[in-house]
Backbone as ProteinMPNN parsed JSONL, in Angstrom:
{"seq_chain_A": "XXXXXXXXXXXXXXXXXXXXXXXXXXXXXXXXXXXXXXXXXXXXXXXXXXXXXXXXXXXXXXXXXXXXXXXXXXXXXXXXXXXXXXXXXXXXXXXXXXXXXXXX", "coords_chain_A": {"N_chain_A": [[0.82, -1.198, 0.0], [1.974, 1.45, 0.993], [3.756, 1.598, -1.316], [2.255, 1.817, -3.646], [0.802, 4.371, -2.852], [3.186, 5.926, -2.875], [4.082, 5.693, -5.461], [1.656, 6.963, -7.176], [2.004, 9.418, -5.625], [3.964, 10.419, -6.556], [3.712, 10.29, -9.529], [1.248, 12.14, -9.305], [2.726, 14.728, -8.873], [4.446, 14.865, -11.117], [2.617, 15.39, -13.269], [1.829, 17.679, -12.767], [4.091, 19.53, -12.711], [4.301, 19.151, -15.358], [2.102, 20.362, -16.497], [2.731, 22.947, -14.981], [5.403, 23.598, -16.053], [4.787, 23.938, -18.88], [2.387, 25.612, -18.678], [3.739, 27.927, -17.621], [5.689, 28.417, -19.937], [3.958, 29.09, -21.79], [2.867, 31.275, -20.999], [5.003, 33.498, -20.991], [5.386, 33.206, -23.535], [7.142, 31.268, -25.147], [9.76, 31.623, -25.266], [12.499, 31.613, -26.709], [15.299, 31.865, -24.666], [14.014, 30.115, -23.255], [15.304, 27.615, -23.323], [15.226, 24.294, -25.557], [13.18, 22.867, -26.672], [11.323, 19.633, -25.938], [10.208, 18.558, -28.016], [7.753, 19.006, -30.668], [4.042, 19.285, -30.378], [2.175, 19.608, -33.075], [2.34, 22.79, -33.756], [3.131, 23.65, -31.382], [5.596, 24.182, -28.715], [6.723, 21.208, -26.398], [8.006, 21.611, -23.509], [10.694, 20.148, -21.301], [9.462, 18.275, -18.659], [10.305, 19.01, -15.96], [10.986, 21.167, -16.438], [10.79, 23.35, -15.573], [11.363, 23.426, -12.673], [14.088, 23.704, -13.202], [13.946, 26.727, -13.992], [12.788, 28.183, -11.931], [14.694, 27.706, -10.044], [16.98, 29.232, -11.382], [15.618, 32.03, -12.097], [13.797, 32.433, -10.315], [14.121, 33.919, -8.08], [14.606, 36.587, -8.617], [12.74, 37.214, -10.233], [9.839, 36.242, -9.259], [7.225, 37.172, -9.544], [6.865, 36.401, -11.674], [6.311, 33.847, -12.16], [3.779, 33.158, -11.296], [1.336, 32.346, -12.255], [2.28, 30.033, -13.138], [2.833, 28.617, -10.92], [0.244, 28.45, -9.278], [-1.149, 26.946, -11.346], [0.467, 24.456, -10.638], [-0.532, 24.065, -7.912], [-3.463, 23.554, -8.107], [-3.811, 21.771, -9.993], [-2.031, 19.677, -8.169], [-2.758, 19.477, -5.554], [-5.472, 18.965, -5.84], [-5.809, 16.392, -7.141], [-4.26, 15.034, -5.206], [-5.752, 14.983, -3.364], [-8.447, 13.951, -4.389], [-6.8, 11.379, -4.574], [-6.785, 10.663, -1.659], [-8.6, 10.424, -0.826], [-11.048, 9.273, 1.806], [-12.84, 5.883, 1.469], [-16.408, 5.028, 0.626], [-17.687, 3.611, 3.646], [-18.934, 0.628, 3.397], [-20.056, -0.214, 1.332], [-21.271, -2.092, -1.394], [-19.443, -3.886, -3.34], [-18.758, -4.651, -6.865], [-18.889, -7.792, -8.368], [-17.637, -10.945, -9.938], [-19.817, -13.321, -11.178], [-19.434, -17.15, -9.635], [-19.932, -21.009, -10.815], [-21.208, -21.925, -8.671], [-21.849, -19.548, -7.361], [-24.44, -19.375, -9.14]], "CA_chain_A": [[0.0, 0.0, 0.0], [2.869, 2.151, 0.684], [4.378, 1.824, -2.753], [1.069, 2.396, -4.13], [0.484, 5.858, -2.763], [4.344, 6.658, -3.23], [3.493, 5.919, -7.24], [0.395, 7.757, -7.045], [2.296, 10.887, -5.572], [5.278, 10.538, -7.678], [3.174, 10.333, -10.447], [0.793, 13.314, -9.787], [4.104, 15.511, -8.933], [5.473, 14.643, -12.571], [1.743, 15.706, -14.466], [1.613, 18.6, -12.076], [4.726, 19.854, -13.296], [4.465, 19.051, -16.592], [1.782, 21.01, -16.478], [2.796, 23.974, -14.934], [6.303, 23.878, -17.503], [3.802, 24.353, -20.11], [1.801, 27.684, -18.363], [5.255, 28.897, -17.966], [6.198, 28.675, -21.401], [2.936, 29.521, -22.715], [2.682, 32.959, -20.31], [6.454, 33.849, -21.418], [5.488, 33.259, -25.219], [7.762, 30.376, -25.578], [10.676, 32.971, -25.506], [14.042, 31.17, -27.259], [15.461, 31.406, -23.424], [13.452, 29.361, -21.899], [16.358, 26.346, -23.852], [14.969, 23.956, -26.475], [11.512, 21.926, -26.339], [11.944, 18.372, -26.739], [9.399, 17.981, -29.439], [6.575, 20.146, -30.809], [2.998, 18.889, -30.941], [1.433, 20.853, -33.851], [3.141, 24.026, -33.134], [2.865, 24.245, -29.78], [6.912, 23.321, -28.233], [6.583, 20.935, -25.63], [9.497, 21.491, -22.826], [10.984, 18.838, -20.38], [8.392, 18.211, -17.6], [11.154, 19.11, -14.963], [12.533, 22.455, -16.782], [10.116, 24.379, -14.49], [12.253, 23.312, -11.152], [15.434, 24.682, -13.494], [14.2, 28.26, -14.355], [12.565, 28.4, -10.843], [15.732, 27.841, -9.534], [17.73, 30.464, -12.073], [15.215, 33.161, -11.898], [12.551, 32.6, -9.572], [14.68, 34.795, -6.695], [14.436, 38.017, -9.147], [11.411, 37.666, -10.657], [8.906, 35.506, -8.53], [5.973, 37.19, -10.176], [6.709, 35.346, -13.078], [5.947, 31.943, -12.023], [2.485, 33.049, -10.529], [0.312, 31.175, -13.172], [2.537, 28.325, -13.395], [2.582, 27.662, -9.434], [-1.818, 28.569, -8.906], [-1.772, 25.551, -12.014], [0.886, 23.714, -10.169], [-0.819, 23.827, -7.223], [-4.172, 23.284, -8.154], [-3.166, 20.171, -10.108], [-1.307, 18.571, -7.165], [-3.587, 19.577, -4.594], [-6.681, 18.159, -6.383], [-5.471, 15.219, -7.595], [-3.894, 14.272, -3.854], [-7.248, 15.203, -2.533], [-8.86, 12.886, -4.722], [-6.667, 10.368, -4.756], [-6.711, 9.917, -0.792], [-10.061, 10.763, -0.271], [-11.581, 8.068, 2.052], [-13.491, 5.716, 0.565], [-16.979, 5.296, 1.437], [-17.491, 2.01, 4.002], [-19.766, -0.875, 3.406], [-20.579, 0.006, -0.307], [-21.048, -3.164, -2.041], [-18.548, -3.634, -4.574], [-19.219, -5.882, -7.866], [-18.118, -9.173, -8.323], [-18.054, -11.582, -10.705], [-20.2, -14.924, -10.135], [-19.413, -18.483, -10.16], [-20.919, -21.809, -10.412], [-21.78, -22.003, -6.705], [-23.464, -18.538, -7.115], [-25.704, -19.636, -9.788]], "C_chain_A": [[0.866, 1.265, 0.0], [3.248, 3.166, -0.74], [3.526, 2.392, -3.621], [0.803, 3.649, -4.182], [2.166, 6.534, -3.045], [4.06, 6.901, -4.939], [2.973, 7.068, -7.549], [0.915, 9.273, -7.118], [3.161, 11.118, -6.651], [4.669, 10.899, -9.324], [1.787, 11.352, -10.748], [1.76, 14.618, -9.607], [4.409, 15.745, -10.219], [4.363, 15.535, -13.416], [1.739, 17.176, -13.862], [3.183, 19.523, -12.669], [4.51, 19.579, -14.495], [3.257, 20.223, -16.874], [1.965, 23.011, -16.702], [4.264, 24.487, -15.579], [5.694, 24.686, -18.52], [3.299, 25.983, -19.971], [2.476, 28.3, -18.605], [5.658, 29.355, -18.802], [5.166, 29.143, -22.042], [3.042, 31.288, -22.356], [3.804, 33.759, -21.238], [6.629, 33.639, -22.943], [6.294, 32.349, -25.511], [9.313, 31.042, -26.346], [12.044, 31.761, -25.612], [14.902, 31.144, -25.459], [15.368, 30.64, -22.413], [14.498, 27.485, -22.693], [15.043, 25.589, -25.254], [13.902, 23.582, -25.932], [11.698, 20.702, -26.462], [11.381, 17.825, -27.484], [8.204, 18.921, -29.331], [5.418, 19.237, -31.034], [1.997, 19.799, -31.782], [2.547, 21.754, -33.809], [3.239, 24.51, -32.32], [4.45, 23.086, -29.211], [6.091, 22.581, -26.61], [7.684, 20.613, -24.724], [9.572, 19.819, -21.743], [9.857, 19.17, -18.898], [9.296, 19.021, -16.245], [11.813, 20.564, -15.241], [11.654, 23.22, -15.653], [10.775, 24.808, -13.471], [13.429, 24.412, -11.827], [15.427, 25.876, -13.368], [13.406, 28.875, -13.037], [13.769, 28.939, -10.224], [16.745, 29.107, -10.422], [16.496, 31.942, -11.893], [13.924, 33.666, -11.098], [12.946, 33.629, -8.023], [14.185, 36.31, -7.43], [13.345, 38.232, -9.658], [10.39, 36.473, -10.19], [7.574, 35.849, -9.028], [5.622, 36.814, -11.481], [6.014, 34.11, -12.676], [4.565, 32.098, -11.297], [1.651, 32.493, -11.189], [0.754, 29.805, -12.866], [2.255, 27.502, -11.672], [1.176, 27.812, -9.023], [-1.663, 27.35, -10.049], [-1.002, 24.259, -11.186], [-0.074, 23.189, -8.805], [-2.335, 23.121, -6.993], [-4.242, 21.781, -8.376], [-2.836, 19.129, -9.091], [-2.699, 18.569, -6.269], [-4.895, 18.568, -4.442], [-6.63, 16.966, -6.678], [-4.925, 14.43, -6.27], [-4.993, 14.188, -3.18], [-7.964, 13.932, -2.73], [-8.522, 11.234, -4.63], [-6.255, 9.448, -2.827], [-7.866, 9.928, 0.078], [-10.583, 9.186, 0.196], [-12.583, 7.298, 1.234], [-14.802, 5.092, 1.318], [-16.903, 3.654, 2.252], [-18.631, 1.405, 3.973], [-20.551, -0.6, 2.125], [-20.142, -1.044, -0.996], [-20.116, -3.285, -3.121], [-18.846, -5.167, -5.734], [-18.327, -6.769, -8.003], [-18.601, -9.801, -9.203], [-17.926, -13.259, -10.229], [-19.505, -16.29, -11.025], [-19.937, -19.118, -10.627], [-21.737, -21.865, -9.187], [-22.755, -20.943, -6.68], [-24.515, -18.54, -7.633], [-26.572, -20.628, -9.373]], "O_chain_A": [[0.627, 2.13, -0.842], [3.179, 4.341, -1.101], [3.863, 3.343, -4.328], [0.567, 4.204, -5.255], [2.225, 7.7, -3.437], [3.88, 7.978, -5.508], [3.552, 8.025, -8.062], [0.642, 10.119, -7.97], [3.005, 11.968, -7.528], [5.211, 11.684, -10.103], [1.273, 11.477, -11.86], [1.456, 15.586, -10.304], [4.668, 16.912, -10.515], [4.824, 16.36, -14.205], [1.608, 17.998, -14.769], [2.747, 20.531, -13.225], [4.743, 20.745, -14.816], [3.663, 21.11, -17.625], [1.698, 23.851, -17.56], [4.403, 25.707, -15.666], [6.01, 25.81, -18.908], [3.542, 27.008, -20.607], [2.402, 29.176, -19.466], [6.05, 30.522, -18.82], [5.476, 29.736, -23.075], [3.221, 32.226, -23.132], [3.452, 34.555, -22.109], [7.688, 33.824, -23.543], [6.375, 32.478, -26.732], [9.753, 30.955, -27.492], [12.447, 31.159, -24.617], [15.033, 29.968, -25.118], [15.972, 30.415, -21.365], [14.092, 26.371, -22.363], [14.167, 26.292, -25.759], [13.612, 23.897, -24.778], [12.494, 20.519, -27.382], [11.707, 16.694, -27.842], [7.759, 19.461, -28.319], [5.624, 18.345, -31.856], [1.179, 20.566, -31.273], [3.696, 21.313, -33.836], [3.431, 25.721, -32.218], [4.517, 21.857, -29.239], [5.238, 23.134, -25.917], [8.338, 19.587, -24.912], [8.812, 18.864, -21.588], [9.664, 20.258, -18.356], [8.557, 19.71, -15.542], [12.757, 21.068, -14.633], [12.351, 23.696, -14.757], [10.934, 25.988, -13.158], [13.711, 25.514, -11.358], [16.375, 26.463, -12.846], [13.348, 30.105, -13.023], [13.982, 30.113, -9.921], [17.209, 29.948, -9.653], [17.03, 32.939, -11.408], [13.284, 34.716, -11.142], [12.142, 33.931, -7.141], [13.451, 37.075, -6.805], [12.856, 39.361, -9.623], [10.215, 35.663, -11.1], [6.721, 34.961, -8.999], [4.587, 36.858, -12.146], [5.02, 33.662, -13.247], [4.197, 31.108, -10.665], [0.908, 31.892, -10.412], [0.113, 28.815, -12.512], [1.763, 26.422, -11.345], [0.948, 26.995, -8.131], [-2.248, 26.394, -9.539], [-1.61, 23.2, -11.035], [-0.317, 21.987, -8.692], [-2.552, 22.348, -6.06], [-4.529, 20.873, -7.595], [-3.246, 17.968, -9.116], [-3.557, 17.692, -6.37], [-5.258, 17.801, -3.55], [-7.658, 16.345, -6.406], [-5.129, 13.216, -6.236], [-5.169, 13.267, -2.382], [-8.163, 13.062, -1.883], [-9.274, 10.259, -4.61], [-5.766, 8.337, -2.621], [-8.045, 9.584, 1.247], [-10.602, 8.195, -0.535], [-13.187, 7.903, 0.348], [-14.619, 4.643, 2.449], [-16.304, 2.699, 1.757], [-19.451, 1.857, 4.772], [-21.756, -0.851, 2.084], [-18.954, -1.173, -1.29], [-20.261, -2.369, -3.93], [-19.063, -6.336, -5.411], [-17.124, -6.608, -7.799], [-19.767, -9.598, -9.543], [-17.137, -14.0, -9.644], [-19.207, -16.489, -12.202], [-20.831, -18.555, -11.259], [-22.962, -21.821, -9.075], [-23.918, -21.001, -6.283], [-25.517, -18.012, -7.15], [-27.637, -20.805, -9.965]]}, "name": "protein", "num_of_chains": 1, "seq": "XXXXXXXXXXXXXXXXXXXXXXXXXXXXXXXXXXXXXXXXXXXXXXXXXXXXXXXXXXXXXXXXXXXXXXXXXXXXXXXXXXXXXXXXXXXXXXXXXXXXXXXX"}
């Protein structure tokens, strides 16, 4: 169960960024600075899921009101998606099954 919810997080962390990469680059016009894309869908560049952390880290000290879209999508994303995905579940709600011989 552990491993399960480690996945889970690990794996809404990654869309949650990938995400908010994207805002970033979209807000900022997809400005030649922000490094290469690693493939375009249509014409829209799509950067590395992780460059976000990079240009956080290079220019998020001087200009912090840059990254205010990308971290309200980052956050929403994560938030919602952890919400959901540890939201109790309800108890004694039958769950479907599939019958045997014996049950027929």
């Amino acid at each position: 169960m552990k491993l399960q919810r480690t996945i889970q997080t690990l794996g809404v962390w990654l869309l949650a960024s990938f995400l908010a990469t994207e805002v970033f680059a979209w807000t900022r016009g997809f400005h030649p600075w922000l490094g290469h894309p690693l493939c375009h869908a249509g014409v829209w560049p799509v950067y590395h899921p992780f460059a976000i952390w990079r240009w956080a880290w290079a220019w998020g000290w001087s200009a912090p009101e840059a990254f205010r879209e990308a971290g309200i999508a980052f956050a929403m994303v994560f938030g919602g998606l952890m919400i959901a995905s540890f939201w109790p579940k309800p108890p004694g709600k039958p769950q479907a099954q599939w019958s045997n011989r014996r049950n027929l």
